[in-house]
KOLSE-723883 format. One record per residue (C-alpha): x, y, z; residue number from 1. Coordinates in Angstrom, 3 decimals, decimal comma, always signed. Example, Ala and Ser with C-alpha at 12.3 -4.5 7.8 and 13.67 -1.06 7.14 Angstrom:
2
NODE|+12,300|-4,500|+7,800|1;
NODE|+13,670|-1,060|+7,140|2;
END
This chain:
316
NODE|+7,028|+9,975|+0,274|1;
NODE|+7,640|+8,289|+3,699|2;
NODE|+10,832|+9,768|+3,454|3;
NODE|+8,864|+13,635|+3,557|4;
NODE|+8,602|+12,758|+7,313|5;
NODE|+12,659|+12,901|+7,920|6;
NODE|+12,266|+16,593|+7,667|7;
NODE|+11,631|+19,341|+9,980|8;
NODE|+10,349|+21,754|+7,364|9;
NODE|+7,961|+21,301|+4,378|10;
NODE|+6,219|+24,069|+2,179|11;
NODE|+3,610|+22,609|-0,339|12;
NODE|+3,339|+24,344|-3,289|13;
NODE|+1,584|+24,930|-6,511|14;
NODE|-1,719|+26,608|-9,040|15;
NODE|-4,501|+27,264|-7,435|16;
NODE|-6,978|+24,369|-7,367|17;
NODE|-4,167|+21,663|-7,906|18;
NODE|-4,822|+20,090|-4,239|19;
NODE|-2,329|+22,197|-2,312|20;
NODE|-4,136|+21,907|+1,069|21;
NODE|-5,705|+18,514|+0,616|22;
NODE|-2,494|+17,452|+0,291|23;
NODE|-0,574|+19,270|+2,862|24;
NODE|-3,304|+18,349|+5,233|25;
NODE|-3,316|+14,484|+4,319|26;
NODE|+0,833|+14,567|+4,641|27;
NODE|+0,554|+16,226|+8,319|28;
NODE|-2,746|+14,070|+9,440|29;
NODE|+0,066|+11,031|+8,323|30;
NODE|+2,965|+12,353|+10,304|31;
NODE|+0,640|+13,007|+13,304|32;
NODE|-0,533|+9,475|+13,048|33;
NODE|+3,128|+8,783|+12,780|34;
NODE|+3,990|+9,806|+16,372|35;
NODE|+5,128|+13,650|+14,770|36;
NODE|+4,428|+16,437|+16,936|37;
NODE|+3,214|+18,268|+13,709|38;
NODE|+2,194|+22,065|+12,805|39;
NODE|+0,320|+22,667|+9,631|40;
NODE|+0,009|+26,304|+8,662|41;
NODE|-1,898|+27,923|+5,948|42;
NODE|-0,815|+31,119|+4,409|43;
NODE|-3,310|+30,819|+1,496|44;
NODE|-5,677|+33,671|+1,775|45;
NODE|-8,610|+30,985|+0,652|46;
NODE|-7,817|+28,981|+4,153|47;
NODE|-9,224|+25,917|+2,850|48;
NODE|-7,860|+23,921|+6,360|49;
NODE|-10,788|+25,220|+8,595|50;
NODE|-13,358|+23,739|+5,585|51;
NODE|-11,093|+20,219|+5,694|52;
NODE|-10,934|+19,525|+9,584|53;
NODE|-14,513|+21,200|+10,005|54;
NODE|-13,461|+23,878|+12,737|55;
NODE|-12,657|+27,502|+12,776|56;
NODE|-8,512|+27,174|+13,162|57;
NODE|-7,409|+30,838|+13,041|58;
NODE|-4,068|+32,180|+13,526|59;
NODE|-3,589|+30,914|+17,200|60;
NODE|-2,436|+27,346|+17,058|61;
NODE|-5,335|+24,625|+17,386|62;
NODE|-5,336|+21,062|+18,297|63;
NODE|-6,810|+19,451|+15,336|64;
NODE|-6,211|+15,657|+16,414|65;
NODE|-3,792|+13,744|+18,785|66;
NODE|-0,432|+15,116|+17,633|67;
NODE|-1,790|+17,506|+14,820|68;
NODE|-2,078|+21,764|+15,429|69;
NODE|-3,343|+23,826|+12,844|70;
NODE|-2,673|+27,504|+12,489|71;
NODE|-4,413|+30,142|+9,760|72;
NODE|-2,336|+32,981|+8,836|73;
NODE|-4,086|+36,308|+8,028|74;
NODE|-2,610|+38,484|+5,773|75;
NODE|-4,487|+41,539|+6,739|76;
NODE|-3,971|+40,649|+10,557|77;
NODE|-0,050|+40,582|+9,997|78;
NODE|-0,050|+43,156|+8,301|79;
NODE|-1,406|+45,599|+10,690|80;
NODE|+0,492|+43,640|+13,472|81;
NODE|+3,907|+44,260|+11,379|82;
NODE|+2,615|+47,898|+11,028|83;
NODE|+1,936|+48,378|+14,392|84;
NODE|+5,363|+46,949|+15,499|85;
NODE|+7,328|+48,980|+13,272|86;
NODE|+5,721|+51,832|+15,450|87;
NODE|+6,759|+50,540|+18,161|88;
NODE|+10,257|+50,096|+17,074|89;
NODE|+10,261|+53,435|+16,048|90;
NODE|+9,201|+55,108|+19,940|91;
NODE|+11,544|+56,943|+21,205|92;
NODE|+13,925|+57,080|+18,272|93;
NODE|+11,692|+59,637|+16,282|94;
NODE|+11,449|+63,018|+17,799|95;
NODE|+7,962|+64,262|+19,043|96;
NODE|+7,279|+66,710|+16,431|97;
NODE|+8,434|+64,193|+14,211|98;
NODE|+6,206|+61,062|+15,266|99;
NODE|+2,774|+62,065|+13,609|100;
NODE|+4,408|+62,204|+10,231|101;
NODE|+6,712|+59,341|+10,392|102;
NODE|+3,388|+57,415|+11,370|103;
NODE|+1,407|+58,514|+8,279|104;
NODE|+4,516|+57,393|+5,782|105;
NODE|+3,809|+54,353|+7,753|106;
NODE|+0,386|+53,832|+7,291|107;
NODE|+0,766|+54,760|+3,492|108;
NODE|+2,990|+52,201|+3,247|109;
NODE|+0,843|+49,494|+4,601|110;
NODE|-1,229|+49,726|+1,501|111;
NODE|+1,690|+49,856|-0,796|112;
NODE|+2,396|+46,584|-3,528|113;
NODE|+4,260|+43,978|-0,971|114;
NODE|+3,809|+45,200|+2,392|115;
NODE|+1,176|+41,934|+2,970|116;
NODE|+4,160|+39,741|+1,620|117;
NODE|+6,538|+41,289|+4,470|118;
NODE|+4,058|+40,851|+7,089|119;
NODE|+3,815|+37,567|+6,112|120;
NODE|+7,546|+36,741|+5,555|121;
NODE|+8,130|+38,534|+9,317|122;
NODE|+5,496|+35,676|+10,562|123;
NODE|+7,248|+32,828|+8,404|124;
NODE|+10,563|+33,637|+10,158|125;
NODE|+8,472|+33,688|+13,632|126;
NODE|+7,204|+30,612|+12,736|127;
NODE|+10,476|+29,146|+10,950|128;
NODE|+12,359|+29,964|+14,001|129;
NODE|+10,433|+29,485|+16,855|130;
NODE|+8,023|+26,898|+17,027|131;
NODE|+10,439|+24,781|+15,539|132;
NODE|+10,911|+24,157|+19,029|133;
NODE|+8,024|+22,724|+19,836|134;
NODE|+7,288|+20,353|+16,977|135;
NODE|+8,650|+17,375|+14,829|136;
NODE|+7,724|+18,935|+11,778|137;
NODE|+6,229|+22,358|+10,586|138;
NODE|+4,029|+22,112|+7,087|139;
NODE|+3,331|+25,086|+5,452|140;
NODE|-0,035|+24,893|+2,989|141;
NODE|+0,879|+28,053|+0,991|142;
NODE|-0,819|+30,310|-1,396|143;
NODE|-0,775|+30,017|-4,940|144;
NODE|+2,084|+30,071|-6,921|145;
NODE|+3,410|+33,306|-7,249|146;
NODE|+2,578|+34,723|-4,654|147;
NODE|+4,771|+32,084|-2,898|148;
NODE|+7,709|+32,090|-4,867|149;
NODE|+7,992|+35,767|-4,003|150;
NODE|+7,216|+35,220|-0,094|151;
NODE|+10,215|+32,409|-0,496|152;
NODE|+12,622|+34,401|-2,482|153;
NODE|+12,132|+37,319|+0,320|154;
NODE|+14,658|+36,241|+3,067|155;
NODE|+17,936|+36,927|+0,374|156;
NODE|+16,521|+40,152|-1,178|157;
NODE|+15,681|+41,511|+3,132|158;
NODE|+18,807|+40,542|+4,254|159;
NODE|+20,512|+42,330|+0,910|160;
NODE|+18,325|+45,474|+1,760|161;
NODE|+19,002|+45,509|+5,434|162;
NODE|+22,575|+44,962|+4,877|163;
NODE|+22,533|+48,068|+2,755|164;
NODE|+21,011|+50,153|+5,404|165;
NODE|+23,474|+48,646|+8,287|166;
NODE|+26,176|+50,385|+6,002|167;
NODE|+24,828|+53,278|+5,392|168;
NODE|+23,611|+53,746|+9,253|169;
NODE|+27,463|+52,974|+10,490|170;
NODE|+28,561|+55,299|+7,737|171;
NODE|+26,067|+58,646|+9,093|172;
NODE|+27,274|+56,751|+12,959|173;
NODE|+30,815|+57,243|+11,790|174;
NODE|+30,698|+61,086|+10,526|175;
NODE|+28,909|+61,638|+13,667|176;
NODE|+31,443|+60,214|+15,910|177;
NODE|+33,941|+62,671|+13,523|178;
NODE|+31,791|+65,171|+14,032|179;
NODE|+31,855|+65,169|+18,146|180;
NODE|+35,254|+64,876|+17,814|181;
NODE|+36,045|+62,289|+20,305|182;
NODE|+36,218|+58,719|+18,075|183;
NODE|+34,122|+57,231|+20,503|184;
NODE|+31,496|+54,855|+18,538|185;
NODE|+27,510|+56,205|+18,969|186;
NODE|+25,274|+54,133|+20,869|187;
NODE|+22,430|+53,844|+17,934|188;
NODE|+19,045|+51,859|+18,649|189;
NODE|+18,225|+52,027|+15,094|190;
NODE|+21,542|+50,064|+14,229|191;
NODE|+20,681|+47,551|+16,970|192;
NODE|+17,068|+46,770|+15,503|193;
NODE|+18,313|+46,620|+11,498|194;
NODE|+20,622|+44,440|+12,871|195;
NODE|+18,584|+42,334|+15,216|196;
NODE|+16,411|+41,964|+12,097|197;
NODE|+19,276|+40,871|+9,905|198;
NODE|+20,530|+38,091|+12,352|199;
NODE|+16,568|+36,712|+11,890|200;
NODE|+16,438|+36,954|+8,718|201;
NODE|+19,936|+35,044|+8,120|202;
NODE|+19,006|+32,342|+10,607|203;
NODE|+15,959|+31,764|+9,229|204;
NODE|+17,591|+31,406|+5,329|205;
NODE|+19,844|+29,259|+6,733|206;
NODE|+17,094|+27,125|+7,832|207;
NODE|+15,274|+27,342|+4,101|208;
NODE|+17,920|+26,595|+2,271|209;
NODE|+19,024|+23,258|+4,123|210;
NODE|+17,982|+20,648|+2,157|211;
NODE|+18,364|+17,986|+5,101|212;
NODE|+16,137|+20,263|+7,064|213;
NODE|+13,604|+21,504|+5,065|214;
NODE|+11,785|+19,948|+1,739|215;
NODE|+9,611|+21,896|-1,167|216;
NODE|+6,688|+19,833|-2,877|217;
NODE|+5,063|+20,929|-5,605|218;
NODE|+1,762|+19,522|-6,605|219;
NODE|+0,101|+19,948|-10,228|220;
NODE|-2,042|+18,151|-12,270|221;
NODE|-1,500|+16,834|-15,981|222;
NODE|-2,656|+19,946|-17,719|223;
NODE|-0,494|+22,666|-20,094|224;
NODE|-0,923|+25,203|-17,971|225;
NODE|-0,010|+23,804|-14,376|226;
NODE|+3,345|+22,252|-15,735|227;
NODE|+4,421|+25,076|-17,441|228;
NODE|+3,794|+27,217|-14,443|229;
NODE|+5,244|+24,222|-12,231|230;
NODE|+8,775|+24,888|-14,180|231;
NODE|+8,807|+28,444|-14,014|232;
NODE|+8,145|+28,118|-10,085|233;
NODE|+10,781|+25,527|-9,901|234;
NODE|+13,230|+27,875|-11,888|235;
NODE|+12,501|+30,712|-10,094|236;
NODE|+12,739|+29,006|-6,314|237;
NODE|+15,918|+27,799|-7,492|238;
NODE|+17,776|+31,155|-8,485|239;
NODE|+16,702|+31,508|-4,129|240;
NODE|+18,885|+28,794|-3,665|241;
NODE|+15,606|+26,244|-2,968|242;
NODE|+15,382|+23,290|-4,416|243;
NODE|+11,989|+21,131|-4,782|244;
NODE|+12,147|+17,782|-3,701|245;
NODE|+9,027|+15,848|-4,970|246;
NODE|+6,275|+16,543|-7,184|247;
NODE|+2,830|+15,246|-6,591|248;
NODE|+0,858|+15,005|-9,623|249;
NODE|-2,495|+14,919|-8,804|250;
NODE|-5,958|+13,844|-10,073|251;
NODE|-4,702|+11,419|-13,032|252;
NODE|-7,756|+9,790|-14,442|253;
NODE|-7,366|+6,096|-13,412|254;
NODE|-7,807|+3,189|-15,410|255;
NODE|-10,910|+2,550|-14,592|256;
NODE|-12,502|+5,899|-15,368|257;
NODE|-14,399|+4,589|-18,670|258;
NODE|-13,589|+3,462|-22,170|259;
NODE|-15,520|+6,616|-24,150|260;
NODE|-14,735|+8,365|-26,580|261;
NODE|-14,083|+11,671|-24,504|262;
NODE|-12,306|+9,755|-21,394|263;
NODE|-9,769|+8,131|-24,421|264;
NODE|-9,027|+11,395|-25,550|265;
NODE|-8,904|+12,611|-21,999|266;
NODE|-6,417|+9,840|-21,466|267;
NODE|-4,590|+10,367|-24,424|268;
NODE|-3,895|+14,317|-23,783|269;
NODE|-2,924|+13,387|-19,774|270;
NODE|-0,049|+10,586|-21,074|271;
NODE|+1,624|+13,304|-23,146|272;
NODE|+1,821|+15,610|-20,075|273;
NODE|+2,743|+13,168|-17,916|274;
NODE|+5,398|+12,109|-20,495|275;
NODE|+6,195|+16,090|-20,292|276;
NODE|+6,540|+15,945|-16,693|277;
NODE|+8,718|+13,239|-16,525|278;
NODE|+11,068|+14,751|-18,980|279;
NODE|+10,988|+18,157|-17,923|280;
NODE|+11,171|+17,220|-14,368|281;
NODE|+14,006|+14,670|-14,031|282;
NODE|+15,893|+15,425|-10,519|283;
NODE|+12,658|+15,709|-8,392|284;
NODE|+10,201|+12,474|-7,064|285;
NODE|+7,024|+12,328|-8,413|286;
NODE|+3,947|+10,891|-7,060|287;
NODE|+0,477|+10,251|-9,149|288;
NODE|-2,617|+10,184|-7,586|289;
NODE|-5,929|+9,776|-9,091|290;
NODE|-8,703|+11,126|-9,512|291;
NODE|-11,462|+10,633|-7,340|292;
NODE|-15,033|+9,948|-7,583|293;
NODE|-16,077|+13,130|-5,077|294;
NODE|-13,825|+16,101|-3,609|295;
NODE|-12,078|+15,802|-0,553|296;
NODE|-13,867|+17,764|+2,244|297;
NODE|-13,804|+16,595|+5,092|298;
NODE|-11,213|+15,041|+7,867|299;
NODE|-12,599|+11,647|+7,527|300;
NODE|-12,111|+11,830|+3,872|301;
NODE|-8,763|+12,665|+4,303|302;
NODE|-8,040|+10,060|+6,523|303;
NODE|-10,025|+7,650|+4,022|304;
NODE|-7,423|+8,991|+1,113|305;
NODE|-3,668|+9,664|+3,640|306;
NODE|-2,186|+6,161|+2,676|307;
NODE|-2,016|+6,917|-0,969|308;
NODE|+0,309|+9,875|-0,533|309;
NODE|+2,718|+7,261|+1,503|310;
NODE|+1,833|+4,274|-0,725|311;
NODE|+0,812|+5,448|-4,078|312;
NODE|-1,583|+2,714|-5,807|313;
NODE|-1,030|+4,218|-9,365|314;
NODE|+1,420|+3,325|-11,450|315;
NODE|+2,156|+5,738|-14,540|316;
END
């Protein structure tokens, strides 16, 4: 996994509960420790971070240790931050007697099925493209599963929809120009913000879908349900064009865990999913961690714990 710290980008991955921001959190504590200039953002509603480093983070950037910012990203904050920006956009370019109604189809549409996952995406790209700048690596501790496989399959399917609307905005700027009879192209503000948005939205892709730039891990654990939603993810990420790199399976029951009658059958059901795994899953790197004796909550716990997502001391 030492590797993970060659890249600029990483988004970890996975079911709820797996040990998504445990592990996120150990990976940037490491790469801060490493010398990294390091951002670790958390777009998982359940904002487990703030619980792990034992401070309120929130969606400013916070110094968590030398090296090491956190950020929390509210959904319901970007959304009504995308909302109100769209409003923005739109002074100006929507007549007076026009504004109050334009507004409420906005506001309507702020509650619609995906407007939190745009107001996310639009802070990913802010994110993706801008504090790059500022740090060695940006590591995104993401929401469960589905939920990010459609926030990551978002930049293609924006950029296909804006596209769309660039063409049919030149095509009403083209009539019009007909229209007034002189040829001369129409200065259109609309057509300037669709396409500023476009330009983002392709930069940003660009940056997603590099695979020296930017890595995917997926953690699960050894259980039916995890893997087979682990493959699905995987197959679904990839028809976006993004590939995951590693897999960490987590909480494997060590060898020492006990020689009963329930922890041998425990045992016996985890090798055949593990087997699974390693079948299923044969172009990615997997790491197995154990299980441990208590949860990891706290930031001296997960300094306690770091090393074995570098150095793994199980062996499967």
């Amino acid at each position: 996994m030492e590797k993970l710290l060659n890249y600029e980008i990483l988004f970890f991955g996975g079911k709820g509960g797996v040990g998504k921001s445990t592990s996120s959190s150990a990976f940037a504590l490491t790469a801060a420790e490493k010398g990294k200039r390091t951002l670790l953002v958390s777009t998982d509603p359940a904002h487990n971070l703030s619980d792990l480093f034992d401070t309120d983070i929130g969606d400013k950037r916070k110094q968590l240790t030398e090296n090491l910012w956190g950020m929390e990203i509210s959904s319901e904050k970007e959304s009504k931050r995308y909302i109100n920006q769209v409003k923005d956009n739109l002074k100006g370019l929507v007549k007076s007697h026009m504004a109050e109604e334009v507004n409420r189809q906005i506001d309507m549409a702020a509650v619609s099925p995906g407007a939190e996952e745009a107001a996310l995406f639009d802070k990913l790209v802010q994110i993706v493209l801008e504090e790059k700048e500022h740090f060695d690596i940006i590591v995104f501790d993401t929401a469960p599963t589905g939920h990010t496989v459609r926030l990551l399959s978002l930049p293609e399917m924006m950029e296909a929809w804006i596209e769309g609307m660039l063409k049919r905005r030149q095509s009403i700027n083209e009539n019009y120009s007909q229209w007034l009879n002189d040829g001369e192209p129409v200065d259109d503000p609309i057509y300037r913000v669709l396409m500023n948005r476009k330009d983002r939205f392709s930069e940003a892709r660009k940056v997603l879908i590099n695979n020296k730039r930017t890595a995917y891990i997926y953690v699960l654990i050894p259980e039916k349900l995890p893997v087979a939603e682990t493959k699905r993810a995987l197959q679904m990420l990839e028809q976006a064009k993004l590939k995951v790199d590693t897999l960490i399976v987590n909480k494997c029951l060590p060898e020492h865990a006990g020689d009963s009658m329930f922890i041998e059958k425990r045992k016996k059901q985890e090798r055949s999913y593990i087997q699974q795994i390693k079948e299923e899953f044969p172009n990615q790197k997997k790491i197995f961690l154990p299980l441990l004796e208590e949860d990891i909550t706290s930031r001296k716990a997960l300094g306690d714990i770091k090393e074995e997502y570098l150095f793994p001391s199980l062996r499967v």
